[in-house]
Every structure is written in C-alpha cells, then in structure tokens.
C-alpha positions in Angstrom: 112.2 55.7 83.7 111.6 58.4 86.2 114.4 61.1 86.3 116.6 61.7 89.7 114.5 64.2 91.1 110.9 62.3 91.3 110.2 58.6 91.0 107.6 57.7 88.5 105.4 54.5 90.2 103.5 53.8 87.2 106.9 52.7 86.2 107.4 49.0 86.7 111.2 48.8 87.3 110.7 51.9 89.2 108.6 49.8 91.8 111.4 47.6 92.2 113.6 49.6 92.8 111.9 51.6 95.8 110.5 48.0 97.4 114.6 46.5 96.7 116.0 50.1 98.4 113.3 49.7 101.0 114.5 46.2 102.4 118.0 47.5 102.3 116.9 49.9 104.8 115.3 47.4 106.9 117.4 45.1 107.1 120.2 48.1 108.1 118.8 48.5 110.7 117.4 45.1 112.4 119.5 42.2 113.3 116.8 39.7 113.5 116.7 40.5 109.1 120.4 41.3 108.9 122.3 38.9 106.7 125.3 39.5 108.6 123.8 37.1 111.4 122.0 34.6 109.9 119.4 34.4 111.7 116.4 33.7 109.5 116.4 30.3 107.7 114.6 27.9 106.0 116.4 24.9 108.5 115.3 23.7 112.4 118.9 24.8 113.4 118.0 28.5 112.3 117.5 30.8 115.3 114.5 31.8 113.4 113.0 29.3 111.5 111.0 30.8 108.3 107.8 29.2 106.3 106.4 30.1 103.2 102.9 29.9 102.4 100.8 30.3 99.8 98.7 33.5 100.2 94.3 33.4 98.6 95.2 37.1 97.0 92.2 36.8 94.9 90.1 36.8 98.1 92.2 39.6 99.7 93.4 36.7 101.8 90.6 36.4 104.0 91.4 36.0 108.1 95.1 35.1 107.0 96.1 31.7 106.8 98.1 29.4 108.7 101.5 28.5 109.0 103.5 25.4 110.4 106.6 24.0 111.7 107.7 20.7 113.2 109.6 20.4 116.3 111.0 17.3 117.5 112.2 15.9 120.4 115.5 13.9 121.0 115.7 10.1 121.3 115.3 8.8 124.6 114.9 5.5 124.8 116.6 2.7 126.5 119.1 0.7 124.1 119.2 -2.9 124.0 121.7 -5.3 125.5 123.5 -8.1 124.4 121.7 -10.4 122.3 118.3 -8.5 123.0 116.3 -8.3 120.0 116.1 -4.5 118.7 112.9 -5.8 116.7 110.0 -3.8 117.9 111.6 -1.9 120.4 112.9 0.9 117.6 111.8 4.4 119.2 109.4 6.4 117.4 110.2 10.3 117.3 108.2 12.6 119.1 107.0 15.4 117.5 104.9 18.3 117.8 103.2 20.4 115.1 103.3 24.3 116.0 100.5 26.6 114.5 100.7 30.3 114.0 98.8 33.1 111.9 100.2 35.1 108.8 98.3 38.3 107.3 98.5 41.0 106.2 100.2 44.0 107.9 100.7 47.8 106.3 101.9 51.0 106.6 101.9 54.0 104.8 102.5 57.6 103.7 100.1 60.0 102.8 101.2 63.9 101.0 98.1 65.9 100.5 97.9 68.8 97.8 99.5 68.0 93.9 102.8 67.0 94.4 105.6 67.5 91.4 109.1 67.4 91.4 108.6 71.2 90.3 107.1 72.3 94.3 109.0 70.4 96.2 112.3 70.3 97.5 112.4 66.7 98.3 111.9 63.8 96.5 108.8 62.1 98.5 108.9 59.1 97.0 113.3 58.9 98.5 111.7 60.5 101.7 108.7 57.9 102.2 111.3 55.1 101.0 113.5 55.9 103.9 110.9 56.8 106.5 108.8 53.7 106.1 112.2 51.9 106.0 112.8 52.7 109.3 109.4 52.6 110.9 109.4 48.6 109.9 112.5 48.2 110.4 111.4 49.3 114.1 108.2 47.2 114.5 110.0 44.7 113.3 112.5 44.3 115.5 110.5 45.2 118.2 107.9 42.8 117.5 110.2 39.3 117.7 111.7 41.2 120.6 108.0 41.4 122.3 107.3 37.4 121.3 110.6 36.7 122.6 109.8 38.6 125.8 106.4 37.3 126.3 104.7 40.4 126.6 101.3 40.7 125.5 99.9 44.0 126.9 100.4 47.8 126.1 103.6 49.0 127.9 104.5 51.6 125.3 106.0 55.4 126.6 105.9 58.1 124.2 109.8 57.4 123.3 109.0 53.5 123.0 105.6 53.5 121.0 106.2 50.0 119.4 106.1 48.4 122.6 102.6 47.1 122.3 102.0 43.5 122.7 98.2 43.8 122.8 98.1 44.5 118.9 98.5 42.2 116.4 99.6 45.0 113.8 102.8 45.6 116.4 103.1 41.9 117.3 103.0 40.5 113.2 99.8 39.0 113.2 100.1 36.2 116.9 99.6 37.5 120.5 103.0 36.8 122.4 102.5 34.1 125.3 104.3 34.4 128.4 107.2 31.9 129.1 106.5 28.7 131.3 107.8 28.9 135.0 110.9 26.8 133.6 111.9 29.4 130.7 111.8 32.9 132.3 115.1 33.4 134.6 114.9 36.7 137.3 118.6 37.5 137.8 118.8 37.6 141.7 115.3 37.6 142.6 114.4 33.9 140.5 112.0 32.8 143.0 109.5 35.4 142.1 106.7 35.7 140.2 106.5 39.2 138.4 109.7 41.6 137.6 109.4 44.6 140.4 111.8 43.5 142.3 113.9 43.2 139.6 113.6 46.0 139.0 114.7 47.5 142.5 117.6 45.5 142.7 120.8 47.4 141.2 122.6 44.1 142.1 120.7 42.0 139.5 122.9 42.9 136.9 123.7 40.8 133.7 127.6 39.6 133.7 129.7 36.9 132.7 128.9 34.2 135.2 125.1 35.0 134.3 125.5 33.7 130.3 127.2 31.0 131.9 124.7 30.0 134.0 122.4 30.5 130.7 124.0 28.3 128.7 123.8 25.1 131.4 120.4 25.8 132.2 119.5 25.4 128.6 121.6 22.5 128.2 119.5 20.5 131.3 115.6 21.5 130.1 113.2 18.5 130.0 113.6 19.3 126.4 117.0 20.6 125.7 117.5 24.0 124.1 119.8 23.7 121.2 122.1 26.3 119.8 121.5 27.7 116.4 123.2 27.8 113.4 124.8 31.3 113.3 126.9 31.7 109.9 128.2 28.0 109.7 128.7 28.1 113.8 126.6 27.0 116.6 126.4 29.5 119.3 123.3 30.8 121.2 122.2 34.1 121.3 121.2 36.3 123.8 119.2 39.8 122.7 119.8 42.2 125.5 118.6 46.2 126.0 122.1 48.7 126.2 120.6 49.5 129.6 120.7 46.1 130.7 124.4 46.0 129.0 126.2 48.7 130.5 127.3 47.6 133.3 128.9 44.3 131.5 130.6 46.8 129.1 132.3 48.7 132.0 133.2 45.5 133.5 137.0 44.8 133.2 137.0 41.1 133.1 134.8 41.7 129.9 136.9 43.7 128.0 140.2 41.8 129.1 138.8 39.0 127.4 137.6 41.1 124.1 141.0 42.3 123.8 142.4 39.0 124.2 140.4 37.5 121.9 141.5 40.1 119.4 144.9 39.9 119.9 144.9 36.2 119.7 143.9 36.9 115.8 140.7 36.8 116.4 140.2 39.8 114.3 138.6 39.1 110.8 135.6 37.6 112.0 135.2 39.3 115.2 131.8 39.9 116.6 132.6 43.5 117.2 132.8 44.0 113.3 129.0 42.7 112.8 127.6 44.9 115.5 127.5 42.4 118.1 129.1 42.8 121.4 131.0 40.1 121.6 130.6 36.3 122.1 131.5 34.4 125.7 131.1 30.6 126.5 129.5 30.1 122.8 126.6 32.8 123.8 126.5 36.0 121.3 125.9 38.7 122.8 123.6 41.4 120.8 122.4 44.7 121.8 118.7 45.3 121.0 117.2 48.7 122.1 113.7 47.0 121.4 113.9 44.7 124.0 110.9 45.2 126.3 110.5 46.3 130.0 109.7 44.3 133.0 105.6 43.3 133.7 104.5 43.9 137.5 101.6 41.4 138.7 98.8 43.5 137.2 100.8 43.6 133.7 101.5 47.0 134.1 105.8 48.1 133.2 107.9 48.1 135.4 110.8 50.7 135.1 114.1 49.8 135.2 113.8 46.3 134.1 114.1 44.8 130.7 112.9 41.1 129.7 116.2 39.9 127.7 116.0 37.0 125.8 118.7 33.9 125.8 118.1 32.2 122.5 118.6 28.7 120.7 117.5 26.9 117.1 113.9 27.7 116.3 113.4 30.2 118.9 111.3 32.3 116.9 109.4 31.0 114.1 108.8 33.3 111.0 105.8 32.9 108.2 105.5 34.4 105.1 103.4 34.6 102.1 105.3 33.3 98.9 104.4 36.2 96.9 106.5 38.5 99.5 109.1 35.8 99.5 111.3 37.5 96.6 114.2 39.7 97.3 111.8 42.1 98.7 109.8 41.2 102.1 107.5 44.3 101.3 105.6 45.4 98.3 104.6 49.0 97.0 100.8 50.0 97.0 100.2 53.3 95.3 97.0 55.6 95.5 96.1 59.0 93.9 92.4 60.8 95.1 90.8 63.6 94.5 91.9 63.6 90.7 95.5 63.1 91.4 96.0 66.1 94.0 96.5 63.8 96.8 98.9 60.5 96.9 99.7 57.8 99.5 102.6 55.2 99.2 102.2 52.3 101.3 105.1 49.2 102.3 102.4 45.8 102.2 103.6 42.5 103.2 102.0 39.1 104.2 103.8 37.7 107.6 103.7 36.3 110.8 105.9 35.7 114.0 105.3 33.7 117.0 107.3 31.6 119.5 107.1 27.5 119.5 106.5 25.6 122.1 106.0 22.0 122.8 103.9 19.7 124.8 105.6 17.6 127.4 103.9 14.2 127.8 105.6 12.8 130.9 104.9 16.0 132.4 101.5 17.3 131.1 103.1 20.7 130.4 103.5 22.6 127.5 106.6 24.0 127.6 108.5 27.0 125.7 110.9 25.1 122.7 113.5 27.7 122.5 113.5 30.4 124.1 114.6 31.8 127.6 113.0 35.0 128.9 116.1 36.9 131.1 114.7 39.8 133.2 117.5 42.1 134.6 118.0 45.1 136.3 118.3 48.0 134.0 119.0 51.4 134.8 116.7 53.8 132.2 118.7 56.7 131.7 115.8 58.5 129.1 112.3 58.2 131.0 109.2 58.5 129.0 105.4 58.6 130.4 
C-alpha cells in the first residue's frame, strides 16, 4: 500500500480509494449528485430519472449506445354511466419511449519530468484527485443546467468556460433542445420570443408570486408536470443563478416567512441546513451558479439574464454505463511515457444526460415532459468577455 506522501496506482485498493475520494468531491460540490437532495433515482417520480446500460468495452464502446425511459401520460378517458358496459371501453395508456446517447467522456492530468514523492512537495496524485474533482464536479453541474436551460450554442466567458452547449464533451454526450413555446416562461416580457428584453428589464425579477405562478402553470400543461420525489416529499424544484436570487433574498416578505418557518420548529429538516434556499408553495428553491445566460435571436448571450429552470419528476433523464454504476461514477486511467519520466491521471466515465419530452397526439406537438425554462432579469455583478 502506498505510504502518505505518494499514492502508488499500480496498487489495486489504492485505485479505489482515489476514484471513492474522487466522487466525494463531486458530489460536494453539485446538487444535481448530492445525496442530500435526492435527486437522481432509479423511479419516474425522481427529478432525474437514471438508466443503466450495459457498455461493448471490448469494442471501446463504439459511437456509444443508447439509453431509454418511458414516459406516460395520465388517464383521460370518459368513465361509464350507470349500467353502461365498461367492456371494451377500458383506456389504454399512452406512452412514449424517450431516446438519448451515453459515451464516453474524460478528463485528465498530465505532470511532465520523473515525479517522486522525493521532488515534490505535493502529493500529485491528492492534487489531481481534488482538481479533477472539482473540474467535473463543474461540467457536471453545468451540463444538466445547460439541458435544463435549452442552450445549445457556445455562450462561454473566460470566468464561465463550461457554458458551452455546442459540445457534447460539456453537454454529456446529447445536444440540449430548446423548450417548446408552452415550457419557457419570460418573467415580464412572456410574449417574446428571445431573452433581450429580459434582460433590460430590472423589473423582471424572480419573487414569491412568480414560483406561485410556476407551480399552477405546471399543474394546467396539456400534459401535466408532476412534482418529484425529493427525500420521501413531493415538491418541485426550481434551479436558479444567485444573480437571479438576490433580490428575493433581500426581499422582506421572504425572509419573514424563513424565520417563521423556523420558529414554527421547522428546524431539523430545514432547507437552509441542505444548502437550499428555502422552499415556498411546495417549490424548492436552489441556488445554482451554473445556470446559463439569456440567448438573443441570433443565439448569441445576452447579459444580464439567466435561463432558470422550474422542475418536476423526470425532468432530466440520466444514463449510465453499468460498469461506472458502483459507488464510484468515475474510474482511474493511468499512463507513464517516455520510460516512466512523464505520467498522466485521468477521471473516465461512461454517461449521458438529456431532457424528455413527449409527443402530443391531439395536438401534433412534441412537447417538453418536465421541465420549465424561467428566464429572469439578472444583474451580473462579475463581467467576463
């Protein structure tokens, strides 16, 4: 077993131990991954609904493989009356089978010139552990955040360089698609068709009476949006950028009702302790700096505007290969050139993300299953070229 100064990765339990430490770090950091929420599970009333598939790894997996999900519909049909017979008249459930990609995505670490535990000051092997912890843990995040937004096109900024929706390394493997007319929601300016004047309107800020209005616009979709399961309660979600949230956190009304709500014993399970900001007409409320910006006509971003996301069961659908389905989401890959003087350590998994939607016969549409896209005004205090 290696020694506390440098990890041996010849070592088998040693490999374990950095891809176990390296998940830890991940998940630290992202709530979608965070077992604290909940929001990954293997049910249709998860937020984020994950697949396992088996991956060709003899092949090297090829173009990727596919996963699936089923969504279904409610009943709708009429019932019968009196002494009507129900015999051929029982309603069939409509369903739809949603498709999206898993392969393979990687990053790594490279230290050039012989590296012993002898010349360095650092342990490389900690430093690469925690480094490529939180570089995932970043594209990640931002990743379900850009699928979730609908942003498929290169909006990135020096500060925010995972905010590329035109590669499939930074979006996991699917191309977001933008929301339906009925599933993206322009606070103040709803009529419109891109998110510039959004974006010039200080007024179109989110608040209390704007999760509200949220929560009965899910509720009355042509196909309903359903809350999620969240740790044995269902509550929707909405992911929102700290820009987009500071003006609710300033806002008295807000925190009279925190405080209440906390004073009412409301104190052990409070949403304050998880890292959320709180939770308000069964909506949770979590602050996500990787939420993307606004999109002008020509797909270009649009400053001070950020596309939030209001969230129910099987918003986000998550696929991964069963061989990265352990404990660990990642895997270690080692490599050594130039007889040994060089090394790179590399974090490998086998994934996909996308977000469902659902074809709507009586309407010809296909429509956006459970997601709403929630542009608001958002002041950037750091700009960025």
């Amino acid at each position: 077993m290696a020694n506390s100064q440098y990890f041996d990765l010849t070592d088998p339990e040693t490999v374990q131990k950095w891809e176990k430490e390296l998940m830890v770090q991940i998940a630290l950091r992202t709530p979608l991954m965070s077992k604290r929420y909940g929001f990954i599970g293997d049910g249709p009333d998860a937020l984020c609904q994950k697949r396992k598939q088996v991956w060709d790894s003899e092949n090297g997996g090829g173009s990727g493989t596919q996963a699936t999900v089923t969504l279904k519909r409610e009943l709708r049909g009429e019932p019968t009356f009196g002494n009507t017979p129900l015999r051929d008249r029982e309603e069939t459930f409509d369903t739809a089978t949603f498709k999206w990609q898993i392969n393979q995505v990687r990053h790594a670490t490279k230290v050039v010139g012989r590296v012993t535990s002898k010349r360095v000051t650092w342990n490389v092997w900690k430093e690469s552990k925690d480094s490529l912890g939180i570089y995932w843990a970043k594209v990640l995040e931002a990743g379900a955040m850009l699928h979730l937004g609908g942003v498929a096109y290169d909006v990135r900024t020096q500060a925010e360089w995972y905010h590329n929706g035109a590669s499939l390394g930074y979006t996991l493997s699917n191309a977001p698609h933008a929301p339906d007319t009925k599933h993206i929601y322009r606070i103040g300016n709803n009529t419109d068709t891109d998110d510039t004047n959004t974006g010039n309107d200080p007024s179109a800020i989110i608040d209390l009476d704007t999760i509200s209005t949220l929560k009965a616009y899910a509720k009355n979709m042509p196909i309903p949006i359903r809350p999620a399961s969240i740790n044995g309660r269902e509550l929707y979600v909405l992911f929102a950028h700290s820009y987009a949230l500071r003006h609710m956190k300033a806002n008295s009304q807000w925190m009279e009702v925190m405080r209440a709500a906390m004073i009412g014993g409301e104190v052990a399970d409070h949403p304050w302790w998880t890292g959320a900001l709180g939770i308000w007409d069964d909506v949770l409320i979590v602050e996500n700096n990787y939420v993307p910006p606004g999109l002008s006509s020509t797909n270009t971003r649009v400053a001070n505007a950020r596309r939030n996301s209001f969230c129910g069961a099987q918003s986000l659908v998550f696929g991964v290969a069963k061989e990265y389905d352990g404990q660990n989401l990642f895997q270690n890959d080692e490599e050594n050139w130039d007889f040994g003087n060089n090394k790179a350590i590399a974090a490998t998994s086998f994934l996909g993300l996308s977000c469902p939607n659902f074809s709507v016969k009586e309407q010809g549409t296909t429509d956006d299953y459970g997601r709403i896209v929630v542009t608001s005004y958002a002041q950037e205090l750091v700009t960025s070229a």
